[in-house]
N, C-alpha and C positions, 0 to 999 in steps of 0.2 A: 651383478645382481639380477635376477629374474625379476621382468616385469608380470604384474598380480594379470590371471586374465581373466574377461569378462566385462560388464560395464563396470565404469567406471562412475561410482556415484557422485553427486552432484554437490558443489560446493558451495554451501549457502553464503548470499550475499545480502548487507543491508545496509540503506540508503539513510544517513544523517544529513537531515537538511535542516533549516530554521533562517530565519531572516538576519539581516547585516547586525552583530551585537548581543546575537539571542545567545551566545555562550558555548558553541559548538563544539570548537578546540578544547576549552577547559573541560568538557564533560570526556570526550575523547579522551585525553591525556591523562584521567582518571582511571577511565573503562580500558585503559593498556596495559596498567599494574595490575591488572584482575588475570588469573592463571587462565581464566577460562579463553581469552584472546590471544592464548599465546599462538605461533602460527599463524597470525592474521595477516594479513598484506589491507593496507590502510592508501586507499588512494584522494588524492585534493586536487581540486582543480587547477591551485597554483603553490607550489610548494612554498616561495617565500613566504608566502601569506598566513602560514600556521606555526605556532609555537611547540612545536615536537623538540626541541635542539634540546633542551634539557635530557631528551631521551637517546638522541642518535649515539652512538660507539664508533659504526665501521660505513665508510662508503660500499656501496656492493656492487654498482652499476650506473652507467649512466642513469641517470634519474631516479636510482634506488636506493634506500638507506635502509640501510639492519639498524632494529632498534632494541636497546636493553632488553624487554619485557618479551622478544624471540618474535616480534612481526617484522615488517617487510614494508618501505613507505614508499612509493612511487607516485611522480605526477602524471594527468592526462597529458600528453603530449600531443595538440591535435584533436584525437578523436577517442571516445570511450570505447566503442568497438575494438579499434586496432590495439589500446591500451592492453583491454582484457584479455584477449588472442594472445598478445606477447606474453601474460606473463603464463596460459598455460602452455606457450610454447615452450619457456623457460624451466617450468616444471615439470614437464613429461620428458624432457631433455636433459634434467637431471643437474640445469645450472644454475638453480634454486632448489635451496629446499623443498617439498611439500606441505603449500599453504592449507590450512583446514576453515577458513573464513575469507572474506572480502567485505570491507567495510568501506563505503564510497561519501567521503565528506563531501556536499555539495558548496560552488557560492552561497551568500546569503542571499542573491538576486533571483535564484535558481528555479525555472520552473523543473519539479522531480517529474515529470510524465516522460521527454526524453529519456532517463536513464530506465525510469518505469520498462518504455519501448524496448527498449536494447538487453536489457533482460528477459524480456518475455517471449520477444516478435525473431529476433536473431536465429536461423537456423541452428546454428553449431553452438552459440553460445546458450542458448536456450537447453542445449541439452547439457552443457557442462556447469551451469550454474543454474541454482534455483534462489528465488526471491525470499529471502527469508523477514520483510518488513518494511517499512517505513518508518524513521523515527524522525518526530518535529522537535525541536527547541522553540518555545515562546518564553520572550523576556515580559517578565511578572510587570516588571516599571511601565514600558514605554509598549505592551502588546497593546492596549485597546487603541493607539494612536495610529500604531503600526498594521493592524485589521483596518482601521477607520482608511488610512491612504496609499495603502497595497495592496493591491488585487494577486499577486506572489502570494502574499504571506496565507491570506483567505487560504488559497489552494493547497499552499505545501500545507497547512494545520487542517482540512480537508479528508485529503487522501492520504491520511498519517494512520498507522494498526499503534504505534506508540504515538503520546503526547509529553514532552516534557516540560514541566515548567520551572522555568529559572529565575533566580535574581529575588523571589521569594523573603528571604532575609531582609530586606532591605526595604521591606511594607511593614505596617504594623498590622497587625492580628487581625484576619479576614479583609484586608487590602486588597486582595486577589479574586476575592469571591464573583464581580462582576464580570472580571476575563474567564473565570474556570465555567459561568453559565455560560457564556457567550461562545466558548471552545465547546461544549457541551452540545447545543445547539446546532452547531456546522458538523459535530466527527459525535454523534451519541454514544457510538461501538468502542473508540479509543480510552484504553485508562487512561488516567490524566498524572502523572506520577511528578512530584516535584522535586528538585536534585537539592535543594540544600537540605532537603529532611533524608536524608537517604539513600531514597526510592528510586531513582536513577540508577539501577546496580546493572550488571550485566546479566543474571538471571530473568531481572526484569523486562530488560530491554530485547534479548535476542530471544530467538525461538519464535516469533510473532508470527512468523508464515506456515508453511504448510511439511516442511521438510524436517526427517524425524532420522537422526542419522543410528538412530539404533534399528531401524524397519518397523516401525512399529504401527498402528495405524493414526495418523495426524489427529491430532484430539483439533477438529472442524469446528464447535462450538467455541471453543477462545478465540480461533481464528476468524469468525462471524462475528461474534458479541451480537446474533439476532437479537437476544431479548433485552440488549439496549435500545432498540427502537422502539417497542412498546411502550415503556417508559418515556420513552421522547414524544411517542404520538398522544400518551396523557397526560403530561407538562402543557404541549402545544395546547389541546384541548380546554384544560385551566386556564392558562393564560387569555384563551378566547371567550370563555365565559366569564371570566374576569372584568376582561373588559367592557363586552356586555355590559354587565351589572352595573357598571360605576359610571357608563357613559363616556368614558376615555381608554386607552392604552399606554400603556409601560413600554410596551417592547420597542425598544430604542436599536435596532441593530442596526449594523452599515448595509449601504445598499449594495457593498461587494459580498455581504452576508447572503443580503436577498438572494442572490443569483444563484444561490448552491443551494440545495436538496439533497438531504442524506436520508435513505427507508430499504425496508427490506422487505423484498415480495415472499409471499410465502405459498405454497398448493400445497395441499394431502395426496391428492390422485397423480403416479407417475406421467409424464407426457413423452409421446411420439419423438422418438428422435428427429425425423425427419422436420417435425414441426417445432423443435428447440429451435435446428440449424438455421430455418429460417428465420425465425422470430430475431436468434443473433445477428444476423446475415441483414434486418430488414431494417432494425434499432441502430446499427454500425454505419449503416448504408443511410439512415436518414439524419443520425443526429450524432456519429462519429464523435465529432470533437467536445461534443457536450456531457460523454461519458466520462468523466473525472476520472474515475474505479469502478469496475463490477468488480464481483468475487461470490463464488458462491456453490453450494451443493446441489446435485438434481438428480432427481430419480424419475431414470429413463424405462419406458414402456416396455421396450424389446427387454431387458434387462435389471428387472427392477431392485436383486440384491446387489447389485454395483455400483452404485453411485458414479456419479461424474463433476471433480471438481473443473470447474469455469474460473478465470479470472482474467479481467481484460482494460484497458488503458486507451479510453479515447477509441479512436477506429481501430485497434491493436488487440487482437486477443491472442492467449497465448494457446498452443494445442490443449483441448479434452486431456486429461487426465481420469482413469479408472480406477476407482478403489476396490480392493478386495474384497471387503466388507463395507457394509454401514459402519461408521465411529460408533455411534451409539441408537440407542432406543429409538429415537426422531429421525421418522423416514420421509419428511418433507421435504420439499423441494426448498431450499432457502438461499433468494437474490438477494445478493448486497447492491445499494446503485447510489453514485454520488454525482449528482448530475449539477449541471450549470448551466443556467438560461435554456431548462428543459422542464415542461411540467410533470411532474411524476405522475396526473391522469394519464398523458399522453401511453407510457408503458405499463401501466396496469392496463390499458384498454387493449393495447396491443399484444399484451399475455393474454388476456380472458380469447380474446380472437381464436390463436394460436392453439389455446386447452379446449377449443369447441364450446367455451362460452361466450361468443359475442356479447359486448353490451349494443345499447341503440345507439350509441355513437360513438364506437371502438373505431380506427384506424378502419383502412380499404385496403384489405391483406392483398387484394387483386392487384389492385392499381398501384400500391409498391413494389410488387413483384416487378413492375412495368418497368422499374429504374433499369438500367444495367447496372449501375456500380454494385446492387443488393446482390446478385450472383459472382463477384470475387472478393478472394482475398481473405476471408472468416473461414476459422477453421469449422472441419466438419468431426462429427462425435463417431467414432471409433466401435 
C-alpha cells in the first residue's frame, strides 16, 4: 500500500480529568458506544484502575486492548511522552490500525498542566498531535467539599474548555445551584453540561479546541467563550454592590478559589509582533507558573489579515499558529488568562506597556528585560 504524501495532519487529543469519584470511567464507557469514538486509542494512567472489561474482546499488545466499540486502550507505562511516540510508531508502521483520536483519562489526584506540557511544548509530538480540550468531571454530591480541601480539584475545573457535572440525580431540584455558581466563577468560558440530563454526549464534548479536520477555518469564538467574561465581570460587579448596600457579603468561596483569576484581555488596534514576543517572553519569564492557561487570537501589526492563534500552559507555550483568514467579523485581539496567585492588574499593565500605552504604574518593561531567563525558551511569532 502506498503511503499518502505530504503532512500528515494532526491527531486531536483530549484530556478527561476530575477528582477521585467524580465519575470519569462511567462517562468514558458511555462516550465509547458513541460511533463517533470509534478509532480512538483511550489511554489511563493505570489500567487496573478503570472498569473498561465489559468492553475489551481481543488482547493486541503488551499493554494494549482492542475494544468492541473499534478503540485501542493502553496504559502510561512510565512516561506519557514515550507512551504517545510508541503508539505513532506503531501506527505509521502499520501494526495498529490508524487511530483518528486520543483520549487521555487522567488520575483523580491529577494535576492536567503536565499532560497540558507534553502536548503543546514536545517538538515532534506537538506536531503530530493537536490539543483538542480539556474535560472536567465535578461530582454534584461532595464537589463544594471537594473545591473547599483540594487545591487539584480548583485547577483541573480551572483550566477545563468542558465542565461536566455528575451525580446530579441524586440532589433534589436546584441542589447543585451553589456548585454550578461557584464553577462559574473559577472557568466563566466553560459550559457547564450535566451527564445525567444527557448533555454529556460526545458532540458536546469533543471538538472544544482549535483543530477542524475538515480544513475549515476554527470557529475561535466557541473556543474563547470571550463574551463569558463580560458577564462574569458584571456578576462580580453586583455582587460588590451588593454588598455595599447591606453592609455585609455573601461571597463565601474557598480561599483555593481566591487564588485563581479567570478574564480576557481584549485591543481593537493590531500590535507589533516584536512587542507581542516580548510581552509573552516577559509574562513567562516573570510569573511562568502562575499561568494556569493562556489561549487566545491576535492581530499582528506586520500582518494584520492573519491572525495568530497563542495558547500556553504555565511557562510552556506552544508555537504561533497563522490563520488564513480572520474566523469572523471580530478582528480584536482576544487573551484568555487563568492565573493563580497573580493579579490580573499586573498584566493588563504590562499589555497597555507593550501597545504603547503605559499606565503610571504599568510594569518596568526595561528592567525586566534585565532577567535573563525573559530572553529563552517562548516561542517567537512567525
Amino acid at each position: 500500500m502506498t503511503k499518502p504524501t505530504g503532512p500528515v495532519p494532526p491527531i486531536p487529543l483530549s484530556i478527561l480529568t476530575g477528582f477521585l469519584g467524580a465519575g470519569k470511567t462511567t462517562l468514558l464507557n458511555r462516550l465509547l458506544r458513541d460511533p463517533a469514538l470509534a478509532d480512538t486509542v483511550v489511554i489511563v494512567n493505570e489500567f487496573g484502575e478503570i472498569g473498561l472489561d465489559h468492553l475489551l474482546v481481543e488482547q493486541a499488545d503488551e499493554g494494549m486492548v482492542l475494544l468492541s466499540s473499534g478503540c485501542l486502550c493502553c496504559t502510561i507505562r512510565g512516561d506519557l511522552i514515550a507512551t504517545l511516540e510508541d503508539l505513532l510508531r506503531r501506527r505509521d508502521n502499520g501494526r495498529i490500525l490508524p487511530f483518528r483520536r486520543v483520549v487521555i483519562e487522567t488520575t483523580g489526584l491529577a494535576d492536567p498542566a503536565p499532560v497540558l506540557h507534553t502536548v503543546l511544548y514536545h517538538p515532534y509530538l506537538a506536531i503530530r498531535y493537536v490539543l483538542d480540550g480539556v474535560i472536567t468531571l465535578v461530582d454534584a454530591v461532595n464537589g463544594m467539599a471537594t473545591l473547599d480541601a483540594h487545591a487539584e480539584s480548583v485547577k483541573q475545573a480551572a483550566v477545563a474548555d468542558r465542565l461536566v457535572l455528575t451525580k446530579t440525580d441524586l440532589l433534589p431540584e436546584c441542589g447543585a445551584a451553589g456548585l454550578v455558581a461557584r464553577l462559574r466563577r473559577l472557568n466563566p468560558a466553560a459550559p457547564i453540561l450535566q451527564a445525567a440530563g444527557g448533555e454529556a454526549t460526545a458532540a458536546a464534548l469533543l471538538g472544544a479546541g482549535l483543530y477542524d479536520p475538515d480544513g475549515k477555518i476554527p470557529d475561535v469564538r466557541r473556543w474563547l467563550q470571550a463574551e463569558a467574561f463580560a458577564q462574569d465581570r458584571d456578576d462580580h460587579a453586583h455582587e460588590h454592590a451588593h454588598a455595599h448596600g447591606h453592609g455585609h457579603h455573601h461571597h463565601d468561596v474557598n480561599r483555593h478559589d481566591d487564588r485563581i483569576r479567570a478574564f480576557c484581555l481584549t485591543h481593537d488596534a493590531p500590535i507589533q509582533g516584536g512587542a507581542f514576543d516580548l510581552f509573552l517572553e516577559l509574562l513567562r519569564s516573570a510569573h511562568g507558573p502562575n499561568l494556569l492557561r493562556v489561549k487566545g487570537i491576535v492581530a499582528i501589526a506586520e500582518d494584520p489579515d492573519h491572525p495568530v492563534l497563542v495558547q500556553g500552559v504555565q511557562h510552556v507555550f506552544h508555537p504561533p499558529v497563522r490563520l488564513p483568514a480572520w474566523p469572523d467579523d471580530d478582528r480584536r485581539t482576544r487573551l484568555v488568562f487563568v492565573l493563580r496567585d497573580l493579579d490580573e492588574g499586573f498584566v493588563t499593565r504590562l499589555w497597555d506597556a507593550f501597545r504603547g500605552r503605559p499606565a503610571v504604574d504599568a510594569p518596568d518593561a526595561a528592567a525586566l528585560a534585565d532577567n535573563p531567563l525573559s530572553l529563552r525558551g517562548a516561542p517567537r511569532l512567525r
